[in-house]
LOTOR-842374 format. One record per residue (C-alpha): residue number from 1; x, y, z. Coordinates in steps of 0.5 Angstrom, whole numbers, plus 500, padded with zeros to 3 digits. Example, Ala and Ser with C-alpha at 12.3 -4.5 7.8 and 13.67 -1.06 7.14 Angstrom:
! LOTOR-842374
nr,x,y,z
1,525,491,516;
2,527,498,514;
This chain:
! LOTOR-842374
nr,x,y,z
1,572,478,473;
2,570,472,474;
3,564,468,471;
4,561,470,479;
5,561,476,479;
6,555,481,479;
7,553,488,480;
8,548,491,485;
9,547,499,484;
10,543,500,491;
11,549,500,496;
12,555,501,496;
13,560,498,502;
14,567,499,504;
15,571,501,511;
16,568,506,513;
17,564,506,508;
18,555,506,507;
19,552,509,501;
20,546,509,499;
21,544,510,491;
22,551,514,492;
23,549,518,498;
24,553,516,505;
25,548,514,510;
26,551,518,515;
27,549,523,511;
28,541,522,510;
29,541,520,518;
30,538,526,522;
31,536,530,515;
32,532,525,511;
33,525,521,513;
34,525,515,513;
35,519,514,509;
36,524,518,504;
37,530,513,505;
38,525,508,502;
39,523,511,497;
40,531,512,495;
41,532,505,496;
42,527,503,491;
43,526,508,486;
44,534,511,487;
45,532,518,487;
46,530,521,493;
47,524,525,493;
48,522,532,493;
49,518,535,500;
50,512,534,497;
51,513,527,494;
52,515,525,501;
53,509,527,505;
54,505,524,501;
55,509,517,502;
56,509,518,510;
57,502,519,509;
58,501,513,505;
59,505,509,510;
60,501,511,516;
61,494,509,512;
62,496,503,513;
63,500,501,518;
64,495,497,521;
65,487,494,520;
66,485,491,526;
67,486,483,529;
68,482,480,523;
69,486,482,516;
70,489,475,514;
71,496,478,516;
72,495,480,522;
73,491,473,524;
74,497,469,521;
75,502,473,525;
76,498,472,531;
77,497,465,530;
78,504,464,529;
79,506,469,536;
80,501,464,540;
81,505,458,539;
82,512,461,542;
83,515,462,535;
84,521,469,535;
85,519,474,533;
86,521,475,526;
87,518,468,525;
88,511,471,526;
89,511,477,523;
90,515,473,516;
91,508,469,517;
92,504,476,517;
93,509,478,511;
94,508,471,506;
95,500,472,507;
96,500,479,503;
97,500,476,496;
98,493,477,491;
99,488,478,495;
100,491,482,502;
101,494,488,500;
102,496,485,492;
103,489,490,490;
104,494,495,489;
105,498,492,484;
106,492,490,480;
107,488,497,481;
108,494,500,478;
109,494,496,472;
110,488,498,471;
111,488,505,472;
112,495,504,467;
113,490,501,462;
114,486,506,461;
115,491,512,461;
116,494,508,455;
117,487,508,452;
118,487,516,454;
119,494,517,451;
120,494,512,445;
121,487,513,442;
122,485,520,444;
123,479,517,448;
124,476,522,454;
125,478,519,461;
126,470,517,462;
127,470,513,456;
128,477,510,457;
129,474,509,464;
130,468,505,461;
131,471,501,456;
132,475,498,462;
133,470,497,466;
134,466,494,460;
135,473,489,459;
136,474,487,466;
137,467,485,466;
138,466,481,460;
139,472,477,463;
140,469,476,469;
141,475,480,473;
142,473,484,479;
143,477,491,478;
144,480,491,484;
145,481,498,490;
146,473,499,490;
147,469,498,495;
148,470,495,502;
149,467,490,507;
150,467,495,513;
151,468,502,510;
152,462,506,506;
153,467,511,506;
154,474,510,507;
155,477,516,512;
156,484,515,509;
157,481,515,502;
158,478,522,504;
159,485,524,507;
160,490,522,502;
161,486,524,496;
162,485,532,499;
163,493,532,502;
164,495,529,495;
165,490,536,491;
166,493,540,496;
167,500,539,495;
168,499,539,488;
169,501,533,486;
170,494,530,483;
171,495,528,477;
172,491,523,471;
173,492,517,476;
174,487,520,481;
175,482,522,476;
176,482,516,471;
177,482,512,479;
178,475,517,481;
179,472,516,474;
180,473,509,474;
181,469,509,480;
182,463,512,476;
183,464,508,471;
184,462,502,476;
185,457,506,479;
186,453,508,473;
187,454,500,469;
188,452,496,476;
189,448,501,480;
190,453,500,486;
191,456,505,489;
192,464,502,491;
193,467,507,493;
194,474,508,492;
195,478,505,498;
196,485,506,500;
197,488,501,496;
198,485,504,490;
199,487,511,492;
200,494,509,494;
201,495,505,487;
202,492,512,483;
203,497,516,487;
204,503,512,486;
205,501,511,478;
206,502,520,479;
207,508,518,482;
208,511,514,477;
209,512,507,480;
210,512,502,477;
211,506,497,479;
212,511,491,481;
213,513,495,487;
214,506,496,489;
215,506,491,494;
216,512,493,498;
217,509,499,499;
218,503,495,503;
219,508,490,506;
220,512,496,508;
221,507,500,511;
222,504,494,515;
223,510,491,518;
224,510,496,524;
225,502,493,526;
226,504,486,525;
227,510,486,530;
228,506,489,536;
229,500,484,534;
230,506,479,534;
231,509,482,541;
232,502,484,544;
233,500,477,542;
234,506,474,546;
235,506,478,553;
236,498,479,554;
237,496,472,551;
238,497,465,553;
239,501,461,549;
240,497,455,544;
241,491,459,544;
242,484,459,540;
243,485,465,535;
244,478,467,533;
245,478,473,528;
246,472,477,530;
247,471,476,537;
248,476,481,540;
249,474,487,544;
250,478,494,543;
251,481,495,550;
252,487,501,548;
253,486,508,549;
254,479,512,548;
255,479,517,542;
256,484,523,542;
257,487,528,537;
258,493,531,535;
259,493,538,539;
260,491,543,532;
């Protein structure tokens, strides 16, 4: 072996040949959701029913926020000056860091910090909770997953947490992310409810993910919304133009349901 070479344990390729983490692709085609692909691409293991459901479900919470998120403004803004479509939505992707959709990696860490302060020092989850809590303020850090600019009461927050209790999949995660949210409630007097970011960090905490690949989690979910603002943006506008955030008006489909 020459000073060049290197290993890669994703996918493996040759003639006629594509395995992903040793499963031919031809096979998972048809018999493997895409939400579970990815999961065996990042975590190498494909994911029991259960676990797959859930990812589907957290994929779909995020798939879009509306024109005003910075990556949807950027996507859009780049769209409008007639650059392709992968250019566009790279724009919307790059703006996905610390503060847009980087509070689920944060989120987990915490709720992380406080289980070891569970499992190491035999603390309750209520104490460990408030300990945390008291540590990131003192620090003047803000704990990131709680609370909302719009929402009071996230619905995808309700959804997720209810679906991962049904299927039985709720673990420490949740319950240290729902006492942390009691413990800001009781040292501050605010209610910041645990939104969607900090419900999906608890949920990948029970799944065993690591926090780094919190983001890719959001990146992927929102991929799908960021090109039809990129698309939207390039068949219905005209090119060059003032992009404002808020003044937008909805004019899709009115409410409806899926049939029961």
């Amino acid at each position: 072996m020459g000073d060049l070479n290197w290993s890669t344990a994703i996918t493996e390729i040759g003639p006629n040949t594509i395995r992903l983490r040793g499963y031919p692709v031809e096979e998972l085609m048809g018999r493997v959701g895409f939400a579970e692909a990815i999961y065996l691409a990042l975590m190498g293991e494909l994911p029991d029913q259960a676990t797959g459901t859930i990812l589907n479900a957290i994929f779909v919470s995020s798939i879009d926020h509306g024109t005003t998120p910075p990556s949807a403004l950027s996507t859009v803004t780049v769209a409008s000056t007639g650059a392709p479509l992968g250019s566009a939505v790279a724009a919307g992707i790059l703006s996905i860091s610390k503060f847009h959709g980087g509070a689920i990696e944060d989120c987990m860490k915490a709720i992380s910090e406080a289980l070891v302060l569970v499992k190491d020092n035999g603390q309750s989850i209520h104490d460990a909770a408030a300990e945390t809590f008291n540590k990131y303020k003192s620090k003047g850090r803000r704990l990131s997953g709680f609370g909302h600019r719009l929402h009071t009461q996230d619905p995808r927050t309700v959804r997720l947490l209810r679906l991962v209790d049904e299927l039985g999949k709720a673990g420490d995660g949740i319950k240290m992310a729902e006492a942390l949210e009691s413990a800001i409630a009781g040292a501050s007097g605010k209610t910041l409810p645990l939104n969607v970011d900090g419900a999906i960090a608890a949920v990948l905490v029970d799944l065993h993910v690591p926090p780094a690949l919190a983001n890719a989690f959001f990146m992927i979910a929102r991929l799908p919304g960021l090109v039809a603002h990129a698309h939207e943006e390039q068949t219905r506008q005209k090119p060059m133009r003032k992009v404002h955030p808020t003044d937008v008006v909805y004019d899709g489909p009115a409410l409806r349901h899926l049939s029961q």
